[in-house]
VEXMARLO-878319 format. One record per residue (C-alpha): residue in three letters; residue number from 0; x, y, z. Coordinates in Angstrom, 2 decimals. Example, Ala and Ser with C-alpha at 12.3 -4.5 7.8 and 13.67 -1.06 7.14 Angstrom:
BEGIN
+------+-----+---------+---------+---------+
: type : seq :      px :      py :      pz :
+------+-----+---------+---------+---------+
:  ALA :   0 :   12.30 :   -4.50 :    7.80 :
:  SER :   1 :   13.67 :   -1.06 :    7.14 :
+------+-----+---------+---------+---------+
This chain:
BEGIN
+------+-----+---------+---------+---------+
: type : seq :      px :      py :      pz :
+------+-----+---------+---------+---------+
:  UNK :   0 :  -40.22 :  200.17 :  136.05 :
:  UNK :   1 :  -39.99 :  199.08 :  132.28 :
:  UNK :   2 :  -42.22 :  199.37 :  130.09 :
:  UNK :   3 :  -41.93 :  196.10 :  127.75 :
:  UNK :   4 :  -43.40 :  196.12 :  124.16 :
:  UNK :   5 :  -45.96 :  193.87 :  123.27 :
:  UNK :   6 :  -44.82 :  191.53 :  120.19 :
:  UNK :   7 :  -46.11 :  192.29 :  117.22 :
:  UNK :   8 :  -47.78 :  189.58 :  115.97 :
:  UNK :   9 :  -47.12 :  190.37 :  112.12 :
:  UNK :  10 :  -44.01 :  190.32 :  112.33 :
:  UNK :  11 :  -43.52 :  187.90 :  114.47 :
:  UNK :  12 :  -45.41 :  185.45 :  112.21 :
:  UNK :  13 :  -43.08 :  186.67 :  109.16 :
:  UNK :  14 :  -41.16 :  183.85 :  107.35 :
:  UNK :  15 :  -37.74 :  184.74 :  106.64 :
:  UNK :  16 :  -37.38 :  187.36 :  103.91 :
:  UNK :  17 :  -34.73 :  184.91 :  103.01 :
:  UNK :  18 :  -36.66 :  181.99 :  102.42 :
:  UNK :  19 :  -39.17 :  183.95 :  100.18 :
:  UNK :  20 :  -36.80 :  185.19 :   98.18 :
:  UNK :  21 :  -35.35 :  181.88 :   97.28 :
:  UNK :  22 :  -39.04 :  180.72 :   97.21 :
:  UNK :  23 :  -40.19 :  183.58 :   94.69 :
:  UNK :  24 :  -36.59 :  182.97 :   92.21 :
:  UNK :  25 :  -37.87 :  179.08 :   91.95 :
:  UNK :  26 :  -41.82 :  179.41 :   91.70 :
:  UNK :  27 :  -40.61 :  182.26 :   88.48 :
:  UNK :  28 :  -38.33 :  179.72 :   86.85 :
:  UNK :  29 :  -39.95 :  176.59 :   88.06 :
:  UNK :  30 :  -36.60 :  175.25 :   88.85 :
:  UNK :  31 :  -34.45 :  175.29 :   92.02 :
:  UNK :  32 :  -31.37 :  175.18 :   89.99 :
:  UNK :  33 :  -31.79 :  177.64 :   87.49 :
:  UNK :  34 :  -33.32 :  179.89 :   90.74 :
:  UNK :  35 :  -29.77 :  179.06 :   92.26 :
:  UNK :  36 :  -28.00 :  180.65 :   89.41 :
:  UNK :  37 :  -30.15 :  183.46 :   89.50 :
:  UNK :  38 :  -29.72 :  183.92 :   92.82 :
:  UNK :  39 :  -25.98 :  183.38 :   92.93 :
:  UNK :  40 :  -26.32 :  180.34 :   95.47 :
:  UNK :  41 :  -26.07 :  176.70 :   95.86 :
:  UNK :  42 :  -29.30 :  174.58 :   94.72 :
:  UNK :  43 :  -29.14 :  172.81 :   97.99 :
:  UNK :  44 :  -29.39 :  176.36 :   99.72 :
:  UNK :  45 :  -32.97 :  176.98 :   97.51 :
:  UNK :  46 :  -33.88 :  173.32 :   98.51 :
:  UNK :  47 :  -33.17 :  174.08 :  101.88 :
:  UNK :  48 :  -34.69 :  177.26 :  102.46 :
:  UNK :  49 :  -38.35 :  176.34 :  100.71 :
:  UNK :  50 :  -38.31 :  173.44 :  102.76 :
:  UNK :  51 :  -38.18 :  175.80 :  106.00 :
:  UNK :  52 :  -40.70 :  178.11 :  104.57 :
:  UNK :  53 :  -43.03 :  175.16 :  103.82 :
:  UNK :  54 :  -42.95 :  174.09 :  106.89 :
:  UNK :  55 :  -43.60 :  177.52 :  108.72 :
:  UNK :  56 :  -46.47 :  178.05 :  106.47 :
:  UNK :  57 :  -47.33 :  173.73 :  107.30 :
:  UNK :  58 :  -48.19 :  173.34 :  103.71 :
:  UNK :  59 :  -46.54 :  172.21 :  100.21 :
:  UNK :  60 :  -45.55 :  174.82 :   97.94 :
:  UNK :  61 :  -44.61 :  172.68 :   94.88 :
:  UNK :  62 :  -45.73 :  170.09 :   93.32 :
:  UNK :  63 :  -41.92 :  168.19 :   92.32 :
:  UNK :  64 :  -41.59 :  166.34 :   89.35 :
:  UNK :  65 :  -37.71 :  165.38 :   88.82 :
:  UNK :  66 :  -36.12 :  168.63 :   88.15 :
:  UNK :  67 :  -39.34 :  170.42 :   87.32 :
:  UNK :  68 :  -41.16 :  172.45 :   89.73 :
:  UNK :  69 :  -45.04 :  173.52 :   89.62 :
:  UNK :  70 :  -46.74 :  175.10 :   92.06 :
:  UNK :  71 :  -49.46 :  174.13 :   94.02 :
:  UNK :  72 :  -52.56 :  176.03 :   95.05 :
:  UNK :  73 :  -51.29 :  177.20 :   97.81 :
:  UNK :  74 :  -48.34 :  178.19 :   96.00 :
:  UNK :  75 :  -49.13 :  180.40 :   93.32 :
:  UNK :  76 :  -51.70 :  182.13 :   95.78 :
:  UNK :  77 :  -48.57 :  182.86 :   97.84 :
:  UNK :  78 :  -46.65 :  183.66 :   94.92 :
:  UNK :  79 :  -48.73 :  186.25 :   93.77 :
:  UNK :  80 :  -48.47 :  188.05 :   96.93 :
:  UNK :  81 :  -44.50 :  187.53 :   97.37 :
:  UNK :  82 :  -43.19 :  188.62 :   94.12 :
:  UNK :  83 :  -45.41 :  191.98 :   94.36 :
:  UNK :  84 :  -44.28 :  192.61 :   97.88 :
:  UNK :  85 :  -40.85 :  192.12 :   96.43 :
:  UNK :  86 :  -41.29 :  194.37 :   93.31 :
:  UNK :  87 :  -42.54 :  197.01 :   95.86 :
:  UNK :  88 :  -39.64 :  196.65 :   98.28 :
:  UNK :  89 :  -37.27 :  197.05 :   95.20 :
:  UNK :  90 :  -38.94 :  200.14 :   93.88 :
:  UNK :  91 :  -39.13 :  201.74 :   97.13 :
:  UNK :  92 :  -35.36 :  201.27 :   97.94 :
:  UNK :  93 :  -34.46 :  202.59 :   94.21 :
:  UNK :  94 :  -36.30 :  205.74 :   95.36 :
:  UNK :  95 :  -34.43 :  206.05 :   99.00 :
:  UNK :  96 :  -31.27 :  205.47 :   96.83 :
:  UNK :  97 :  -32.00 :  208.39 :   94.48 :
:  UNK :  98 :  -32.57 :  210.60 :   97.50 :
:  UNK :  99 :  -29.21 :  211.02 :   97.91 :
:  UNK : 100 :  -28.46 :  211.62 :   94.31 :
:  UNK : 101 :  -28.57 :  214.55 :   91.89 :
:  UNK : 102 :  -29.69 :  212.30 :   88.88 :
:  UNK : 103 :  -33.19 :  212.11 :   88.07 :
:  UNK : 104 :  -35.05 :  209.07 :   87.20 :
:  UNK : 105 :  -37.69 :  208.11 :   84.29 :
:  UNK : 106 :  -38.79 :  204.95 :   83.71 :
:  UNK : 107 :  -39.60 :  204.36 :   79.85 :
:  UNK : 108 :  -41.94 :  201.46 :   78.65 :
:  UNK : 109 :  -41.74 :  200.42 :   74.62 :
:  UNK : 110 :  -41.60 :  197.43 :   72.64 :
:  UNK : 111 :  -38.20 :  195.56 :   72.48 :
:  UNK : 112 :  -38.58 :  196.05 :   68.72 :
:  UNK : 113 :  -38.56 :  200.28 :   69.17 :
:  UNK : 114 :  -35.80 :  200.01 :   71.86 :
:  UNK : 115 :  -33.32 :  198.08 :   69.76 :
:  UNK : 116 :  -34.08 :  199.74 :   66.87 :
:  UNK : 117 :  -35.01 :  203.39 :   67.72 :
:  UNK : 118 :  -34.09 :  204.18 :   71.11 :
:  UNK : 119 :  -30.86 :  202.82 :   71.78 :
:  UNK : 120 :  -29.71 :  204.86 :   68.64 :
:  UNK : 121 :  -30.61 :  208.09 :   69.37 :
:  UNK : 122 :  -30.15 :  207.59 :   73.64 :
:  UNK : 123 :  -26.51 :  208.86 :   74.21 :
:  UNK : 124 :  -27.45 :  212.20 :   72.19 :
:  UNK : 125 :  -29.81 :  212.15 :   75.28 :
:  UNK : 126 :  -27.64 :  211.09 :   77.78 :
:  UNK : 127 :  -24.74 :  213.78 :   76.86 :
:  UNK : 128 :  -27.26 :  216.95 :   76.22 :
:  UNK : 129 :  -28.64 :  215.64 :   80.02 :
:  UNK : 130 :  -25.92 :  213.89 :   82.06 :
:  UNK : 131 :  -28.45 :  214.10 :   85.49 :
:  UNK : 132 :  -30.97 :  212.63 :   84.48 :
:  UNK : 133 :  -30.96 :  207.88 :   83.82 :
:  UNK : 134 :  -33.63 :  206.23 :   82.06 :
:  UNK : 135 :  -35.29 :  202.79 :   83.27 :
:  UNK : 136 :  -36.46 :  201.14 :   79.94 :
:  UNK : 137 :  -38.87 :  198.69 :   80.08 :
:  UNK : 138 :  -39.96 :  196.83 :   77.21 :
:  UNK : 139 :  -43.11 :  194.66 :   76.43 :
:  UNK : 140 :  -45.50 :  193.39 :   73.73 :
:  UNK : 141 :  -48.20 :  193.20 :   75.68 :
:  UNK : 142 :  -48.96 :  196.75 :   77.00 :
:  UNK : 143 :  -52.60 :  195.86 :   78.53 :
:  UNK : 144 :  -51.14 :  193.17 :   81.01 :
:  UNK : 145 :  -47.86 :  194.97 :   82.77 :
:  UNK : 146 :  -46.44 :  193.36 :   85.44 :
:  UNK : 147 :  -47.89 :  193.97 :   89.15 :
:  UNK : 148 :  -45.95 :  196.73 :   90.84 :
:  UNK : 149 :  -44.69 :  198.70 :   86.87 :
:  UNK : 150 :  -46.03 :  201.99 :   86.71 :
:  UNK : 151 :  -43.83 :  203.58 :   84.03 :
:  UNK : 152 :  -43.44 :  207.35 :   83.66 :
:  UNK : 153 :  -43.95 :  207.14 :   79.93 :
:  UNK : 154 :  -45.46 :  204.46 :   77.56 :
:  UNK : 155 :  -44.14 :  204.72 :   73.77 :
:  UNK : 156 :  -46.77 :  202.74 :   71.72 :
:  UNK : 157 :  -49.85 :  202.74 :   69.49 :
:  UNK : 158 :  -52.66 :  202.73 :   72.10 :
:  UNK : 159 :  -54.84 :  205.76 :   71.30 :
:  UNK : 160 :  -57.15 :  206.13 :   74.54 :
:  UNK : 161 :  -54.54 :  207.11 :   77.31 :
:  UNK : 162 :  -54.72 :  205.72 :   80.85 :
:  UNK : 163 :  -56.71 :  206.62 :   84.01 :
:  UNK : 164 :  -54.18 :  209.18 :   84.66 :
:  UNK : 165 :  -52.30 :  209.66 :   81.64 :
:  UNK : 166 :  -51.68 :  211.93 :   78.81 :
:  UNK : 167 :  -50.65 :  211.39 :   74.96 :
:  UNK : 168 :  -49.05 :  213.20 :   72.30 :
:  UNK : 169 :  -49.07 :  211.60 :   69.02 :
:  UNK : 170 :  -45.40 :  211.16 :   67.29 :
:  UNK : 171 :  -45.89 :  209.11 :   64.06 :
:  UNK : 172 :  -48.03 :  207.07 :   61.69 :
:  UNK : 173 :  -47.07 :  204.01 :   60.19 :
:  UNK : 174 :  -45.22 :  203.90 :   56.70 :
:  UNK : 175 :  -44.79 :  199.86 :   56.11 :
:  UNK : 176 :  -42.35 :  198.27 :   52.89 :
:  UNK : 177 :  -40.31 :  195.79 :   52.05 :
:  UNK : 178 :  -37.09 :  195.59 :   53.24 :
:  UNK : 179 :  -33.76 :  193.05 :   52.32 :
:  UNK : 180 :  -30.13 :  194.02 :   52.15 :
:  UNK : 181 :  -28.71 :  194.90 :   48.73 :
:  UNK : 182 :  -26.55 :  191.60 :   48.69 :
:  UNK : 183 :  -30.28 :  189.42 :   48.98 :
:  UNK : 184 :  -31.08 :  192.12 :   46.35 :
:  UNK : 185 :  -28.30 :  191.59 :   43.91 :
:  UNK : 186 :  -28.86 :  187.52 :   44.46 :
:  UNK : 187 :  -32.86 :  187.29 :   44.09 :
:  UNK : 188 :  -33.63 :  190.28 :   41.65 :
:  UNK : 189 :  -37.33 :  189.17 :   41.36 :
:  UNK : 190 :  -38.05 :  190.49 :   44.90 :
:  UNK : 191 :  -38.23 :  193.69 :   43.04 :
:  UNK : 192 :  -41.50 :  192.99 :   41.38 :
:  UNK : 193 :  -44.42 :  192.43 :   43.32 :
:  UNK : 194 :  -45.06 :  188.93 :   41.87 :
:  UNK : 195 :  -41.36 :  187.87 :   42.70 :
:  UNK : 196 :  -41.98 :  188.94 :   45.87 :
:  UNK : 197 :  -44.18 :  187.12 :   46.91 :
:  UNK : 198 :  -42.57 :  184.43 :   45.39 :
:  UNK : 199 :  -39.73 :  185.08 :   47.60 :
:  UNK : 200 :  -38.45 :  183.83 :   51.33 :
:  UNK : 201 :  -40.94 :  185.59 :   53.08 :
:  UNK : 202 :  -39.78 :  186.80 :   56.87 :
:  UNK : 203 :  -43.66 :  187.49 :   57.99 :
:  UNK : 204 :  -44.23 :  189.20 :   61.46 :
:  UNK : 205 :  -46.82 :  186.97 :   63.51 :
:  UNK : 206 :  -49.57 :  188.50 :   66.44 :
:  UNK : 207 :  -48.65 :  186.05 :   69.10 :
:  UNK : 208 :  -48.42 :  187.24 :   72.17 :
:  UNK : 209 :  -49.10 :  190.76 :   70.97 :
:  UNK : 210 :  -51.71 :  192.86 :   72.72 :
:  UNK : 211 :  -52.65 :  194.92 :   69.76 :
:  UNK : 212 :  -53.44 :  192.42 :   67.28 :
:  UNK : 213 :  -56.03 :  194.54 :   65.84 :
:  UNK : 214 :  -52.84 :  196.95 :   64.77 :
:  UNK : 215 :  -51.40 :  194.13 :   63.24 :
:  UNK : 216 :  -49.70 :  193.98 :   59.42 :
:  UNK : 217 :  -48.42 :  191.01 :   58.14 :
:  UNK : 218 :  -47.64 :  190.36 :   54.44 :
:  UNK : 219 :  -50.95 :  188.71 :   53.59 :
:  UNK : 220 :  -52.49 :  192.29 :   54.45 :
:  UNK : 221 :  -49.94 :  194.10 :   52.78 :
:  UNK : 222 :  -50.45 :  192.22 :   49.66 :
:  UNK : 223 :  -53.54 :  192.82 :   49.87 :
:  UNK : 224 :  -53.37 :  196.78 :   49.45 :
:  UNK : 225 :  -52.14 :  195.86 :   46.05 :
:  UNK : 226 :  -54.52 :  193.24 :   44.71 :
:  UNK : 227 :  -52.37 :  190.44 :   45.16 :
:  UNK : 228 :  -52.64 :  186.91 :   47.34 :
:  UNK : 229 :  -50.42 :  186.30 :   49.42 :
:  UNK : 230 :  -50.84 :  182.67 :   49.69 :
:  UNK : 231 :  -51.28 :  182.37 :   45.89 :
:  UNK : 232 :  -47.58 :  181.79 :   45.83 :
:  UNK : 233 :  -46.63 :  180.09 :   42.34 :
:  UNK : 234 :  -43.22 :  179.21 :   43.72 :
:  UNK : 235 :  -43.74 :  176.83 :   46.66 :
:  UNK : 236 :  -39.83 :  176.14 :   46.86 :
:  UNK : 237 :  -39.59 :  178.74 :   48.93 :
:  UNK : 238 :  -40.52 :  178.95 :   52.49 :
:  UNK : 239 :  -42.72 :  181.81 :   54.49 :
:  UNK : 240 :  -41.28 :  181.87 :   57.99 :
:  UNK : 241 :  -42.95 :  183.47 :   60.92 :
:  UNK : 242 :  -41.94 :  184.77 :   64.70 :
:  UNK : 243 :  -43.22 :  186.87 :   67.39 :
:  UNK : 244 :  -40.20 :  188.36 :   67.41 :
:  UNK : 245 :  -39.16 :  191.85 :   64.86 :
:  UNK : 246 :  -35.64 :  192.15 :   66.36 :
:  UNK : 247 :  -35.38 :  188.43 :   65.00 :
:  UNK : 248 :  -36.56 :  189.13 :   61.58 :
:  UNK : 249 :  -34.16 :  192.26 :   61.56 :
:  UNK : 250 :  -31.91 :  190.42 :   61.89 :
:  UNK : 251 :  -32.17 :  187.13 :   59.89 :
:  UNK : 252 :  -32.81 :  190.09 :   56.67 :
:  UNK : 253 :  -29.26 :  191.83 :   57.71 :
:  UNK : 254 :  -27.47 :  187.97 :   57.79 :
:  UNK : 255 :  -28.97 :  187.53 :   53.52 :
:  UNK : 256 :  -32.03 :  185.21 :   54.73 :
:  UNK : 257 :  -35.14 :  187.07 :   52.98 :
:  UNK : 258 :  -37.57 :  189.84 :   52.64 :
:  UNK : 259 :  -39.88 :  191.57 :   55.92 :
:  UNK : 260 :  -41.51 :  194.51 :   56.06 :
:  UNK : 261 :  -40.21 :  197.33 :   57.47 :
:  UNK : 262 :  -41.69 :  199.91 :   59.40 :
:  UNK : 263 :  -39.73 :  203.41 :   58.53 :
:  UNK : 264 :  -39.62 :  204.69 :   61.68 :
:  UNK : 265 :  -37.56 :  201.40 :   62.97 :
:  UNK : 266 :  -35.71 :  200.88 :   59.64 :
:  UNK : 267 :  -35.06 :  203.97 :   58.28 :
:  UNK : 268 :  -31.45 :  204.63 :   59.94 :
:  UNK : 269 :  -30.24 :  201.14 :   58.07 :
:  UNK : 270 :  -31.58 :  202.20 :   54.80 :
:  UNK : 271 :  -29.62 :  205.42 :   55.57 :
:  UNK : 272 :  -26.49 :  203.57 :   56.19 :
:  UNK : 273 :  -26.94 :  201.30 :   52.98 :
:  UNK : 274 :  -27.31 :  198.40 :   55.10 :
:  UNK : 275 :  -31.12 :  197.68 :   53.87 :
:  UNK : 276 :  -32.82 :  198.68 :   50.79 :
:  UNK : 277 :  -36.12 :  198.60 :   49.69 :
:  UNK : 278 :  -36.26 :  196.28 :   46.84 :
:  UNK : 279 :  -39.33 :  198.15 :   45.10 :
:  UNK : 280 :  -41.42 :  201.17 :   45.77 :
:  UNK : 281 :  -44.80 :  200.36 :   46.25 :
:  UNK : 282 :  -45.39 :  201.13 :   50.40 :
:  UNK : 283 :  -48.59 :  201.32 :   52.32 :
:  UNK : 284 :  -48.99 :  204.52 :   54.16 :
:  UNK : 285 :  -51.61 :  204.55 :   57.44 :
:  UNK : 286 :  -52.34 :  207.95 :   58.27 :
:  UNK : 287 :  -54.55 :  206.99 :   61.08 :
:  UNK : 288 :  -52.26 :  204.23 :   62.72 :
:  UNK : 289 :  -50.46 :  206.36 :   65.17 :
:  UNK : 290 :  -47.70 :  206.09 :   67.66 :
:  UNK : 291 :  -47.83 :  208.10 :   70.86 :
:  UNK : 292 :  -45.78 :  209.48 :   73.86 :
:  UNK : 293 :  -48.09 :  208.82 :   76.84 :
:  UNK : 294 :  -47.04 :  209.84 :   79.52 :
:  UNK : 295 :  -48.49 :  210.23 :   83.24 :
:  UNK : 296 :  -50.59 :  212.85 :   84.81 :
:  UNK : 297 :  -48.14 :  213.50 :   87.86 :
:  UNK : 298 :  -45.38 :  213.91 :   85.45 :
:  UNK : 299 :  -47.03 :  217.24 :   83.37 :
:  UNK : 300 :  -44.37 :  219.95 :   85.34 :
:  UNK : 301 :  -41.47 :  217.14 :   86.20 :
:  UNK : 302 :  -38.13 :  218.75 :   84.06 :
:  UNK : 303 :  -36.89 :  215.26 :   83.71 :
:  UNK : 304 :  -39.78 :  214.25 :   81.94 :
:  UNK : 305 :  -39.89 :  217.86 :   79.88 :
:  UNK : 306 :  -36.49 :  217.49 :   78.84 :
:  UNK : 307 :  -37.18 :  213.57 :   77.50 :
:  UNK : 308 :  -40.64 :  214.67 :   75.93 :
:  UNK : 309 :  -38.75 :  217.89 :   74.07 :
:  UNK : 310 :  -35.79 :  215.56 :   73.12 :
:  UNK : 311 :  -38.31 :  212.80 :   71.95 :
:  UNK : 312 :  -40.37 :  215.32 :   69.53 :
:  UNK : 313 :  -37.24 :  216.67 :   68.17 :
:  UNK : 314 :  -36.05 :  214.00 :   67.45 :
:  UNK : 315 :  -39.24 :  212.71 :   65.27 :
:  UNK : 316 :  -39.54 :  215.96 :   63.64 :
:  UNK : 317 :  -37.92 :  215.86 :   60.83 :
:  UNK : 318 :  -39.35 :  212.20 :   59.87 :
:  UNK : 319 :  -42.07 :  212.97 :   57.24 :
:  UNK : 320 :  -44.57 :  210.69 :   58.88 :
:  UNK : 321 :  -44.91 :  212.91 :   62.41 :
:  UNK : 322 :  -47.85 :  214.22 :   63.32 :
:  UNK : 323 :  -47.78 :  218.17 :   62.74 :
:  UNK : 324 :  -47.43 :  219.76 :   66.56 :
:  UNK : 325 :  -50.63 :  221.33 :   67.47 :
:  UNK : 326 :  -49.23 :  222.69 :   70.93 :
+------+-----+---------+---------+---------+
């Protein structure tokens, strides 16, 4: 006689995987269409399948104004739950995947501002000396709020106390100046005085969005180091602009637009390739503001993460603002 399974009633109340998915793109970008392009679909196949998953679940999942999308109560609760199943799902089948693979995996978390400018320089050094082994970089500005399902292997940033489960090693401390390219310099010779400076177009760093505001340095602080006002500006014709955003200022100081600050370990290699200069030599050195390696508990006896670590310190020991090994 056969033995007949009974359903299982989990699964059987499951809405398609299918439907979620498109549900989870549109609820992220709070558009069907630009969910559709992320998805690599039609919009009337996004449209289509939310509609079957609302009514499976027999409730609205968006509130729809025009083209805009916001989600309802209902929505975001379901939301929540979706995109960290899916996070989950996509970690565990990156794991299966390197089963069957000789490379080893790290995942790296730093601000976009020390990947563009510090990592991505020195990486295929890394990548050639250790040819098994791929790094997952994953960048933030707001280390204290990661994403649900992120647990990196290794955090590169200025938070002192470690993690529940973490280690750190400090790398750095902060050496901050001013920083313009020697064509701005040639133009605007006054930036060479600290009264011109400040004077000058002004490319100020701002603390939105940034979880360690307390670490913050903008010019009205650096000023102030050396007596002087920032916002006691004689010439008002030109402007102070501010973003969020260091790659941004990089870059608007490398196309001849003004003056930031630049932190040594980020600008250094363009000063060494006569692409910046620092336009006088006054700098403000903090000994205590350090930058660390943290890096997790489970990972102590993991070669990958040896090799990275021993790469990592090497390559910060010849800057004159490490920290001295103590191991």
């Amino acid at each position: 006689m056969t033995k007949h399974v009974e359903p299982d009633k989990i699964l059987v109340k499951m809405p398609s995987l299918r439907a979620v998915r498109s549900f989870v793109a549109a609820a992220k970008y709070q558009n069907f269409t630009r969910a559709a392009e992320a998805l690599c679909v039609t919009q009337a196949a996004i449209s289509r399948q939310i509609r079957e998953l609302e009514a499976s679940l027999g409730i609205e999942l968006f509130k729809r104004a025009g083209r805009a999308v916001e989600l309802t109560e209902a929505g975001a609760i379901f939301y929540d739950a979706a995109y960290l199943s899916f996070v989950n799902i996509a970690q565990a089948a990156e794991r299966v995947q390197g089963l069957g693979s000789s490379k080893k995996m790290l995942t790296i978390c730093c601000t976009p501002a020390f990947s563009a400018l510090w990592l991505s320089r020195r990486l295929p050094a890394f990548f050639t000396a250790n040819p098994d082994i791929d790094l997952n970089v994953v960048t933030t500005e707001n280390f204290l709020q990661m994403e649900p399902g992120i647990a990196p292997d290794v955090f590169i940033n200025k938070v002192a106390d470690p993690r529940e489960g973490y280690h750190s090693i400090p790398l750095f401390h902060d050496l901050i100046y001013p920083v313009c390219t020697p064509e701005y310099l040639r133009q605007h010779p006054e930036v060479s005085s600290l009264e011109g400076l400040r004077d000058s177009v002004l490319l100020n760093l701002s603390p939105y969005g940034r979880s360690q505001v307390a670490e913050h340095l903008d010019w009205n602080v650096w000023f102030s180091f050396f007596e002087i006002g920032a916002n006691a500006r004689v010439d008002d014709s030109y402007h102070l602009f501010n973003a969020n955003d260091y790659n941004m200022l990089i870059q608007m100081v490398l196309n001849n637009q003004g003056v930031t600050l630049g932190w040594h370990h980020l600008v250094a290699p363009l000063l060494a390739e006569g692409r910046l200069v620092a336009p006088l030599t006054q700098v403000v050195e903090l000994k205590e503001k350090l930058h660390y390696l943290t890096y997790a508990e489970s990972k102590t006896h993991n070669e990958a993460f040896g090799l990275f670590r021993n790469w990592m310190l090497a390559c910060v020991a010849d800057e004159h603002t490490a920290v001295p090994a103590t191991e």
